[in-house]
C-alpha positions in Angstrom: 28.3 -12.7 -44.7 28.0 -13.3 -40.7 25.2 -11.7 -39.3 24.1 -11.3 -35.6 20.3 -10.3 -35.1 19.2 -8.8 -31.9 15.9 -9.4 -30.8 14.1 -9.2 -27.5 10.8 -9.8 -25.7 8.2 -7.6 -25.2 5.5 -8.4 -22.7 2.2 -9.5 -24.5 -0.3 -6.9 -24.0 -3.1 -8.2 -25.3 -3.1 -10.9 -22.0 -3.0 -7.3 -20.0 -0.8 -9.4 -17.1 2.1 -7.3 -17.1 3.8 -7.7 -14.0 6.0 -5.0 -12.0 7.9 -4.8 -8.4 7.5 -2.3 -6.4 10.1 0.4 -8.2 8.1 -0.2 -11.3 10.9 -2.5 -13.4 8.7 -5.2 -15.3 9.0 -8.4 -13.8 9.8 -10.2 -17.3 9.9 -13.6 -15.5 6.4 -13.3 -14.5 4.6 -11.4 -17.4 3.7 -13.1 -21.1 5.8 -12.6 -23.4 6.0 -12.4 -27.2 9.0 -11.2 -29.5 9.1 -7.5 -30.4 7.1 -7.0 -33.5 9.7 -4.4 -34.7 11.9 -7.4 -34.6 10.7 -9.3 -37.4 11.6 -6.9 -40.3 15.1 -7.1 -38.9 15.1 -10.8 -39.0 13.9 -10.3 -42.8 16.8 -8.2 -43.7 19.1 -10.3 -42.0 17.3 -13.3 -44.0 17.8 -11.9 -47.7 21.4 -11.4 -46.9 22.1 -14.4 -45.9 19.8 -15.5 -49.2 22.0 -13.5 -51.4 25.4 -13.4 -50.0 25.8 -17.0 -48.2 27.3 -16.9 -44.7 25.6 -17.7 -41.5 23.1 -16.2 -39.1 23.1 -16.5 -35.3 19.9 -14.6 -33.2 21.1 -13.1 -29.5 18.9 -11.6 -27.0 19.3 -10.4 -23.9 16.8 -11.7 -20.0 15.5 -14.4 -18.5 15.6 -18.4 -19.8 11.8 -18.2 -20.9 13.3 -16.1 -23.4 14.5 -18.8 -25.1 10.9 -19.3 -26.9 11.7 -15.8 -28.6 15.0 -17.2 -29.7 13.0 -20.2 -31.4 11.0 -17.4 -32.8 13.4 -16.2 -34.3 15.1 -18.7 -35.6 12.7 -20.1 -37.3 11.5 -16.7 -39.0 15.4 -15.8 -40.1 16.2 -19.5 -40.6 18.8 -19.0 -38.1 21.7 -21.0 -37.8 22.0 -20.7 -33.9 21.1 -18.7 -31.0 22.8 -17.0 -28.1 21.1 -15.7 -24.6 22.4 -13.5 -22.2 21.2 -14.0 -18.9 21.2 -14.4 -15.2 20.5 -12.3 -12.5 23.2 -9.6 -12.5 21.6 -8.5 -15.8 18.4 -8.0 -14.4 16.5 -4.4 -14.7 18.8 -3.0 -17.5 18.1 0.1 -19.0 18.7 0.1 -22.7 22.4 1.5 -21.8 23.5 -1.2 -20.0 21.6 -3.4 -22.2 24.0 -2.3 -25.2 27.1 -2.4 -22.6 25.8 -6.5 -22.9 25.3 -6.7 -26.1 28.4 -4.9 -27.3 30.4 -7.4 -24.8 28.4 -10.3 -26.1 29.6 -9.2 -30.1 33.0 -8.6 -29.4 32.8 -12.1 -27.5 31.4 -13.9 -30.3 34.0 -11.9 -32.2 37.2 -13.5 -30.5 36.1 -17.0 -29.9 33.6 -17.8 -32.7 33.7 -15.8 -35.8 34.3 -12.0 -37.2 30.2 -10.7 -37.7 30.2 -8.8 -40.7 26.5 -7.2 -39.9 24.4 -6.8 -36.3 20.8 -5.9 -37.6 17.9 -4.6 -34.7 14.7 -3.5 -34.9 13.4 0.1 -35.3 12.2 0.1 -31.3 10.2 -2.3 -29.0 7.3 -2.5 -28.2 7.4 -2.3 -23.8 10.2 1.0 -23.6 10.0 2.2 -27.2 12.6 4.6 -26.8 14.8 2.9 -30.1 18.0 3.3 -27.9 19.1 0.3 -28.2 20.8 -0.4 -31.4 22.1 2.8 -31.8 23.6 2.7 -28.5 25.5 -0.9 -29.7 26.4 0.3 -32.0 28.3 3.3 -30.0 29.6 0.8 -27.9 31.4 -1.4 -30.7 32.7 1.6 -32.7 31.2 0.6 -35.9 29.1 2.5 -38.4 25.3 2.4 -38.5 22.5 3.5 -40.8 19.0 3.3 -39.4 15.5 3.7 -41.3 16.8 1.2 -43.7 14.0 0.4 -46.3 16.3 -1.4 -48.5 19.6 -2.9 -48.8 22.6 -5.1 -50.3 26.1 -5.9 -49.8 29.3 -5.7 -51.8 31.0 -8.4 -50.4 34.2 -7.6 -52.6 34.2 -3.8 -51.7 32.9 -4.7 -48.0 30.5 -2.0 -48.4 26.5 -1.8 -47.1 24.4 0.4 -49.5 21.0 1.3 -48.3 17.9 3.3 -49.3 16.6 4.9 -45.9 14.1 7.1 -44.6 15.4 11.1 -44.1 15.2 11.8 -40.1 12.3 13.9 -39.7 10.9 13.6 -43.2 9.1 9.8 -43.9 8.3 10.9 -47.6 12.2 11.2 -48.5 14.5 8.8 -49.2 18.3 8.9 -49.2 20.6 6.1 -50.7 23.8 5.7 -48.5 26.9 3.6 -48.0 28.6 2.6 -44.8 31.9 0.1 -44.9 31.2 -3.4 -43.0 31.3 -4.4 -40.3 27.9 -2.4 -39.6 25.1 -2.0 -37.5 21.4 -2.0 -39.6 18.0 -0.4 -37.9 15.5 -1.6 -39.8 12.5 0.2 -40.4 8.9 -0.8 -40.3 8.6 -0.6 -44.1 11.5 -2.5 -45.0 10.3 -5.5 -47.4 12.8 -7.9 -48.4 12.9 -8.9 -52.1 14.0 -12.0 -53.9 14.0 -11.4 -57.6 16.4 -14.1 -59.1 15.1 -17.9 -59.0 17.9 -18.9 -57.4 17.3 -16.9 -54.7 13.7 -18.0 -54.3 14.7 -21.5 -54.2 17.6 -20.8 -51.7 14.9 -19.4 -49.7 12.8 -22.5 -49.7 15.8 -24.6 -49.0 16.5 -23.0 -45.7 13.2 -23.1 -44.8 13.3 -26.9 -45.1 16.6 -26.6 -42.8 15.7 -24.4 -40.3 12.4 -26.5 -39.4 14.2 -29.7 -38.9 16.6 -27.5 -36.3 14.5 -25.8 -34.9 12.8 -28.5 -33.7 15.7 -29.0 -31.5 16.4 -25.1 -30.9 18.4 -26.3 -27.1 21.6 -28.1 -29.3 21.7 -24.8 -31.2 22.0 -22.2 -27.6 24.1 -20.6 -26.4 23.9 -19.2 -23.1 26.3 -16.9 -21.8 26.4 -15.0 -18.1 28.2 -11.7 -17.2 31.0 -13.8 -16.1 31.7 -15.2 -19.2 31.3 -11.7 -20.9 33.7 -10.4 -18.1 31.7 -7.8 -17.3 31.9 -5.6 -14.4 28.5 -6.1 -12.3 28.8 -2.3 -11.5 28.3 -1.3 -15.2 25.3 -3.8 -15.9 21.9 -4.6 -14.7 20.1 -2.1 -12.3 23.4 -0.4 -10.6 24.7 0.4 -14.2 21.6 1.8 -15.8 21.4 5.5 -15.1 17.5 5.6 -16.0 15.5 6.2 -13.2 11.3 5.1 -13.6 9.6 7.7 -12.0 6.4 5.8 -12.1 4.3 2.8 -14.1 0.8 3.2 -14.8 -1.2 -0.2 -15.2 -1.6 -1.9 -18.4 -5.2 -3.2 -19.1 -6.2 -6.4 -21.1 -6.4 -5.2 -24.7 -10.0 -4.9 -26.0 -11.6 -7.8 -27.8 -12.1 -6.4 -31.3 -15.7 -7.1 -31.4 -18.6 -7.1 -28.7 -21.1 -9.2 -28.5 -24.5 -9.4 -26.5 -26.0 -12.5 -25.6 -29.8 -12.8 -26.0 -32.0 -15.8 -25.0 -34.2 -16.7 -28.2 -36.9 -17.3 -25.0 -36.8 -13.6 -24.6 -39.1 -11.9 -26.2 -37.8 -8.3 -25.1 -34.8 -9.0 -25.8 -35.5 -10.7 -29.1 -37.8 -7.6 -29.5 -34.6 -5.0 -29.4 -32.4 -7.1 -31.2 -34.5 -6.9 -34.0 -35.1 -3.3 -34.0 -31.8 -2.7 -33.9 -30.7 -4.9 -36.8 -34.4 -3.8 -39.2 -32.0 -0.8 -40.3 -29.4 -2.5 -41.6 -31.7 -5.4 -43.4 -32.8 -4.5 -47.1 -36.0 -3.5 -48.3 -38.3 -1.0 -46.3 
């Protein structure tokens, strides 16, 4: 099995420096950034494929160099074989349509010149827009089938077939068991778990593990980079002049909380000893 995964960065909110211009598009070269925590669990379904059907496993995101460090990410939590970024400045302030116009180009790309991709997993939604647009919409763009909400699955690599256990649209205590022909696009959801029952799947495991932390080490021989001129994509259709998503307006994004305050009193004061210690007596045993 050949699997793309498609992960992105999401600006780290617990720093609270989330940068925008002046039309409110995030400014992702000059805010923190961390990969899309919805990300992971399609990593880990695109990890016990590759565990229990061989094959090969390439991560692809789409912005700016820095996100490079996501692709590492990645590749080291899928045991990735190799990673490919779309970027430069033409791509820049992409709505999640001409973000999948991108993507789709980048598949169909990889497609052609490097391999047939037998699976493209995503994430449920991220983190920043959370609108879960994205992987349906490449999905739309590449023709193929997809099934989202996807707890569990496995492939039948004879048949070519996906069969998944997913959660009902509008109803998260029902589950439906469905089948969709490869190649096909997988939205993971949130409670998807992998599972590795057979031994020699657990030891697979820990074999790629040992693999992937010897290349990851030297994630830069393992990129890919690719521009919209080598996707041959029409600057009209891409980037900030093909996204039809207008932001009306941002509102500011404060540093996330520390999860615990703390008051700092001077043993010298006596006063402030004094409250400290009528404030603790009822939570002391005894009287």
């Amino acid at each position: 099995m050949r699997s793309i995964v498609l992960t992105k960065g999401v600006p780290d909110f617990s720093e609270g420096a989330v940068s925008f211009d002046e039309d409110g598009h995030l400014e992702r070269g000059k805010t923190p950034t961390v990969m899309n925590p919805n990300d992971y669990y399609a990593l880990q379904a695109a990890l016990q494929t590759r565990v229990r059907h061989g094959g090969h496993v390439s991560g692809m995101s789409m912005g700016p160099p820095s996100y490079k460090t996501v692709l590492e990410e990645a590749m080291e939590a899928v045991y990735a074989d190799d990673s490919y970024l779309l970027s430069d400045r033409a791509l820049a302030a992409s709505d999640t349509w001409a973000t999948a116009i991108t993507l789709s180009a980048a598949i169909e790309k990889h497609q052609e010149e490097v391999a047939d991709v037998d699976l493209v997993f995503a994430g449920f939604k991220t983190a920043d827009g959370e609108t879960g647009h994205t992987g349906p919409q490449t999905a739309w763009c590449l023709d193929w089938p997809i099934v989202t909400h996807v707890l569990a699955l496995d492939i039948d690599p004879d048949e070519r077939t996906l069969r998944a256990k997913r959660l009902v649209e509008g109803d998260v205590d029902e589950i439906e068991t469905v089948e969709a022909p490869l190649p096909c696009v997988v939205i993971t959801d949130p409670e998807f778990a992998p599972t590795y029952r057979k031994a020699a799947h657990r030891l697979e495991h820990k074999q790629l593990r040992a693999e992937t932390q010897e290349r990851a080490a030297d994630h830069d021989e393992h990129l890919t980079t690719w521009d919209h001129q080598d996707l041959n994509l029409d600057p009209d259709y891409i980037g900030l002049d093909g996204s039809p998503t207008i932001v009306s307006s941002v509102d500011p994004i404060p540093k996330a909380p520390s999860e615990r305050e703390a008051t700092v009193v001077d043993p010298g004061d006596a006063d402030g000893m004094e409250q400290v210690v009528e404030e603790m007596h009822p939570f002391a045993g005894g009287d």
